[in-house]
C-alpha positions in Angstrom: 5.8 10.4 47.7 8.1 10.5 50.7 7.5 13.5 53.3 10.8 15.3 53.5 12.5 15.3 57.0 12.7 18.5 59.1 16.1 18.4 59.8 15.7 22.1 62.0 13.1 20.5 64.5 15.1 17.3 64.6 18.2 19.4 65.6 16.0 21.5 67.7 14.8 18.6 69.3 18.2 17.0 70.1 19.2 20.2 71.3 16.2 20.4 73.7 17.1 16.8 75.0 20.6 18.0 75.4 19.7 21.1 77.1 17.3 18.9 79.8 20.0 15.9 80.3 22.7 18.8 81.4 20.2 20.3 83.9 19.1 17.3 85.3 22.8 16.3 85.9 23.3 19.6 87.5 20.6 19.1 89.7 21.6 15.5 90.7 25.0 16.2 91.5 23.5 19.2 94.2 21.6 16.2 95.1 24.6 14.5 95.9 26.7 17.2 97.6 23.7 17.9 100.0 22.7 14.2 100.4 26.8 13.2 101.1 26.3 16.8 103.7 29.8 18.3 102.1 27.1 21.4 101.4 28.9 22.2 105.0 31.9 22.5 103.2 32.7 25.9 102.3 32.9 26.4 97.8 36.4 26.7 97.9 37.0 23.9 100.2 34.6 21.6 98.2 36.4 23.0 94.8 39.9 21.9 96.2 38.9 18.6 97.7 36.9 17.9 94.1 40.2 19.2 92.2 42.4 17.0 94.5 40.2 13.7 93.3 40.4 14.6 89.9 44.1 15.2 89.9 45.1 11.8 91.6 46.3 9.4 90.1 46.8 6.5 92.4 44.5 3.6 91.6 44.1 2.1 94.9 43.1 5.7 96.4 40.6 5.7 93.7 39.3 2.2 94.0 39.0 2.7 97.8 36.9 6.1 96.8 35.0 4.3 94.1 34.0 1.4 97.4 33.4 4.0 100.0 31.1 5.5 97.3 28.9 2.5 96.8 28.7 1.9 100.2 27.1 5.0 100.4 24.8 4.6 98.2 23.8 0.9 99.2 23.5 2.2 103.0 21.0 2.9 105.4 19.6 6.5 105.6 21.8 6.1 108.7 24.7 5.9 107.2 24.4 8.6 104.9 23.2 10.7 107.2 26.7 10.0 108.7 28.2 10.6 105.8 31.8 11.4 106.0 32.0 11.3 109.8 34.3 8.4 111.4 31.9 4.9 110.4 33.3 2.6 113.0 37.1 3.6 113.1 37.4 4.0 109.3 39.0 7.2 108.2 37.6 10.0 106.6 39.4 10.1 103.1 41.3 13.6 102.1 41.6 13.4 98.5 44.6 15.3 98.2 46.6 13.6 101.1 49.0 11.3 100.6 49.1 7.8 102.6 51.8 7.9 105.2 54.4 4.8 104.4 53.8 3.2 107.6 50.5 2.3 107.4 49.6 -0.1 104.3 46.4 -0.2 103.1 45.4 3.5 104.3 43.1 4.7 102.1 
């Protein structure tokens, strides 16, 4: 005869999992504001700058984000160390600004 299945300890389980996957996404993303050094930022800055990115729409901003973040995480410790500092005349990217019309390609 079959041995019936505990469904409370399997939810309990899932739970537990659940409970451990959020916390070690909440302490990877720390990881990544202190590693990217906008922990010099102040919260509310950060906040905005964070609800700027998600509010944007355009697709080439996002794409350029999307490139200057692999970049980062492909680079040198140098480079992150620099980490949104001028790299080599590129400019520091404001989420929430808009390109100017004179200058294609600003991102």
């Amino acid at each position: 005869m079959r041995k019936p299945r505990d469904y409370d300890a399997e939810l309990q389980a899932l739970n537990d999992k659940a409970k451990q996957l959020r916390s070690r996404k909440q302490t990877q993303l720390g990881e990544l504001v202190i590693a990217t050094g906008a922990d010099a930022l102040g919260t509310e800055v950060l906040a905005g700058v964070l609800l700027a990115a998600i509010g944007n729409d355009d697709p080439s901003r996002k794409e350029a984000w999307r490139k200057r973040g692999a970049a980062f995480f492909q680079g040198s410790n140098s480079t992150r160390r620099s980490a949104g500092k001028d790299l080599g005349g590129a400019q520091a990217v404001d989420p929430g600004a808009q390109p100017s019309a004179g200058t294609p390609g600003t991102a």
